[in-house]
N, C-alpha and C positions, 0 to 999 in steps of 0.2 A: 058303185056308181062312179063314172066318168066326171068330169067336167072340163069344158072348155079353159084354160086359160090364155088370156092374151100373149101372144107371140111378141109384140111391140105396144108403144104407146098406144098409135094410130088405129088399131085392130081392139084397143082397152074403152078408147072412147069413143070409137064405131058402135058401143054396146048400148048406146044411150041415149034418150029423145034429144031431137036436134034442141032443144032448148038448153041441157044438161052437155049437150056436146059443145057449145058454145059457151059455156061458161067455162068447163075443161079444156078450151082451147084459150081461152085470155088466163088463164092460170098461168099454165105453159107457157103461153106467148110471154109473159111476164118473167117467167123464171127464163128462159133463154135467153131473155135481151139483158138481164142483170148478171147470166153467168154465161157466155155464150162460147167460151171453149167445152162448158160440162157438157157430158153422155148422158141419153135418156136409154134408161132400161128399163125392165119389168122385175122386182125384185117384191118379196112378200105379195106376191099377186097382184100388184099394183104400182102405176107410174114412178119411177126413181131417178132423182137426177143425182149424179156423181159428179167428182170432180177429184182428178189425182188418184182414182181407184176409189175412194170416200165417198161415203154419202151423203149430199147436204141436205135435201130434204123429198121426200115422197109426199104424193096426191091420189086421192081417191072420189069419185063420187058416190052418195047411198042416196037415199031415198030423198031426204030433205036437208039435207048436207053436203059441204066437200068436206069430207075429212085432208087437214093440211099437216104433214109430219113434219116436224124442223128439230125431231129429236127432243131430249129433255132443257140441255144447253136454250136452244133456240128459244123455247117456250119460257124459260127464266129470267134470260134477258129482254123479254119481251111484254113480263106479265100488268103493269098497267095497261095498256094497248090491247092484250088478250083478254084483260077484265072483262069485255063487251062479251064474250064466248065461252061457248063450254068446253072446258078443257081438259085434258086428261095427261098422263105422265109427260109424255112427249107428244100430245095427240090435239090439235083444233078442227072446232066443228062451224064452221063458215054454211051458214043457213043461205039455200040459192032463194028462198022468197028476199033476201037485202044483196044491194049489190057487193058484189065483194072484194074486199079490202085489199086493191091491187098494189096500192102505194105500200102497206103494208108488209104483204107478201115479199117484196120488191128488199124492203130493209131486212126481212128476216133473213133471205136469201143472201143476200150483202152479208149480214155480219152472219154467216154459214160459211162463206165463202173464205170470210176472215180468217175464220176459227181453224179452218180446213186448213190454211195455207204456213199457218202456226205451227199444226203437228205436223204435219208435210216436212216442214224445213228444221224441228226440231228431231226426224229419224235421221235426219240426213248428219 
Protein backbone atom coordinates (compact mmCIF):
# COMPACT_ATOMS: atom_id res chain seq x y z
CA UNK A 1 0.00 0.00 0.00
CA UNK A 2 1.27 3.57 -1.08
CA UNK A 3 0.56 6.43 0.77
CA UNK A 4 0.78 10.14 0.08
CA UNK A 5 3.03 12.04 2.17
CA UNK A 6 3.39 15.74 2.36
CA UNK A 7 6.17 17.19 0.24
CA UNK A 8 5.92 20.51 2.52
CA UNK A 9 4.17 22.02 5.33
CA UNK A 10 1.58 23.90 2.97
CA UNK A 11 0.66 20.55 0.96
CA UNK A 12 0.51 18.69 5.08
CA UNK A 13 -2.22 21.17 6.09
CA UNK A 14 -3.95 21.40 2.58
CA UNK A 15 -4.96 17.80 3.92
CA UNK A 16 -7.41 19.20 6.45
CA UNK A 17 -11.08 20.94 6.93
CA UNK A 18 -10.57 24.55 6.57
CA UNK A 19 -11.48 24.72 10.24
CA UNK A 20 -8.29 22.38 11.17
CA UNK A 21 -6.37 24.25 8.63
CA UNK A 22 -6.82 27.32 10.45
CA UNK A 23 -5.99 26.40 13.53
CA UNK A 24 -2.48 24.67 11.80
CA UNK A 25 -1.93 27.91 10.31
CA UNK A 26 -2.01 30.10 13.85
CA UNK A 27 0.28 27.35 15.27
CA UNK A 28 2.65 28.15 12.58
CA UNK A 29 2.15 31.54 12.24
CA UNK A 30 3.08 31.53 15.95
CA UNK A 31 6.16 29.47 15.78
CA UNK A 32 7.65 31.69 12.87
CA UNK A 33 7.09 34.98 14.37
CA UNK A 34 8.92 33.46 17.80
CA UNK A 35 11.68 31.74 15.77
CA UNK A 36 11.79 33.36 12.42
CA UNK A 37 15.23 32.52 10.93
CA UNK A 38 13.92 28.49 11.61
CA UNK A 39 13.31 26.02 8.43
CA UNK A 40 9.97 24.40 8.15
CA UNK A 41 10.30 20.81 7.03
CA UNK A 42 8.49 17.48 6.91
CA UNK A 43 10.33 15.30 9.18
CA UNK A 44 8.50 11.98 11.05
CA UNK A 45 5.57 12.67 8.61
CA UNK A 46 4.82 15.82 9.93
CA UNK A 47 5.44 19.72 10.29
CA UNK A 48 9.09 20.28 11.74
CA UNK A 49 10.49 23.50 12.53
CA UNK A 50 14.43 23.49 12.88
CA UNK A 51 16.81 25.80 13.74
CA UNK A 52 20.77 25.36 13.28
CA UNK A 53 20.02 21.89 11.68
CA UNK A 54 18.09 20.96 15.16
CA UNK A 55 14.90 20.32 15.93
CA UNK A 56 12.96 22.66 18.14
CA UNK A 57 9.59 21.39 17.90
CA UNK A 58 7.12 19.47 15.44
CA UNK A 59 3.11 19.77 14.94
CA UNK A 60 0.62 17.56 13.76
CA UNK A 61 -3.24 17.58 13.50
CA UNK A 62 -5.53 14.21 14.33
CA UNK A 63 -8.80 13.96 14.66
CA UNK A 64 -9.58 16.11 17.91
CA UNK A 65 -6.13 17.13 18.58
CA UNK A 66 -2.87 18.99 17.58
CA UNK A 67 -0.48 16.85 18.71
CA UNK A 68 2.39 19.67 19.68
CA UNK A 69 6.16 17.93 19.95
CA UNK A 70 8.64 20.29 22.03
CA UNK A 71 10.59 17.08 22.70
CA UNK A 72 11.01 15.73 26.30
CA UNK A 73 13.19 18.76 27.44
CA UNK A 74 10.36 21.19 26.44
CA UNK A 75 7.47 19.34 27.99
CA UNK A 76 9.69 19.27 31.61
CA UNK A 77 10.25 22.62 31.72
CA UNK A 78 6.83 23.19 31.01
CA UNK A 79 4.85 20.65 33.08
CA UNK A 80 2.63 22.96 35.46
CA UNK A 81 1.33 24.89 32.32
CA UNK A 82 1.00 21.27 30.53
CA UNK A 83 -0.94 20.07 33.63
CA UNK A 84 -4.20 21.27 31.62
CA UNK A 85 -3.29 18.39 28.75
CA UNK A 86 -2.59 15.03 27.90
CA UNK A 87 0.83 14.47 27.60
CA UNK A 88 3.14 11.93 26.62
CA UNK A 89 7.12 11.63 26.61
CA UNK A 90 7.77 14.35 24.56
CA UNK A 91 4.24 14.62 23.00
CA UNK A 92 0.96 17.46 23.94
CA UNK A 93 -2.45 16.92 22.75
CA UNK A 94 -3.98 20.59 22.43
CA UNK A 95 -7.88 19.69 22.04
CA UNK A 96 -9.09 22.06 18.77
CA UNK A 97 -12.84 22.11 20.64
CA UNK A 98 -10.59 25.02 23.33
CA UNK A 99 -8.68 27.53 21.76
CA UNK A 100 -5.21 27.10 21.72
CA UNK A 101 -2.55 27.96 23.86
CA UNK A 102 -0.78 30.44 21.49
CA UNK A 103 0.94 32.40 24.33
CA UNK A 104 2.01 29.17 25.37
CA UNK A 105 3.25 27.54 22.32
CA UNK A 106 5.03 30.84 21.85
CA UNK A 107 7.23 30.26 25.48
CA UNK A 108 7.91 26.66 24.64
CA UNK A 109 9.30 27.70 21.32
CA UNK A 110 11.38 30.42 23.15
CA UNK A 111 13.01 28.30 25.56
CA UNK A 112 13.51 25.46 22.44
CA UNK A 113 15.19 28.05 20.79
CA UNK A 114 17.29 28.65 23.98
CA UNK A 115 18.14 25.15 24.53
CA UNK A 116 19.06 24.90 20.80
CA UNK A 117 21.43 27.73 20.79
CA UNK A 118 23.33 26.16 23.96
CA UNK A 119 24.39 22.98 22.23
CA UNK A 120 24.83 24.85 18.94
CA UNK A 121 27.63 26.97 20.62
CA UNK A 122 28.79 24.37 23.07
CA UNK A 123 30.08 21.97 19.54
CA UNK A 124 31.62 24.82 18.60
Amino acid sequence: MRTNKPINIDACIAGFSAKVQAVLEQVRATIQKTAPTAEEAISYGMPSIKLNGKALVYFAAFKNHIGFYALPSGNDAFKKELSLYKTGKDSIQLPLSEPMPLDLIRKIVEFRIQENSIKTSKKK
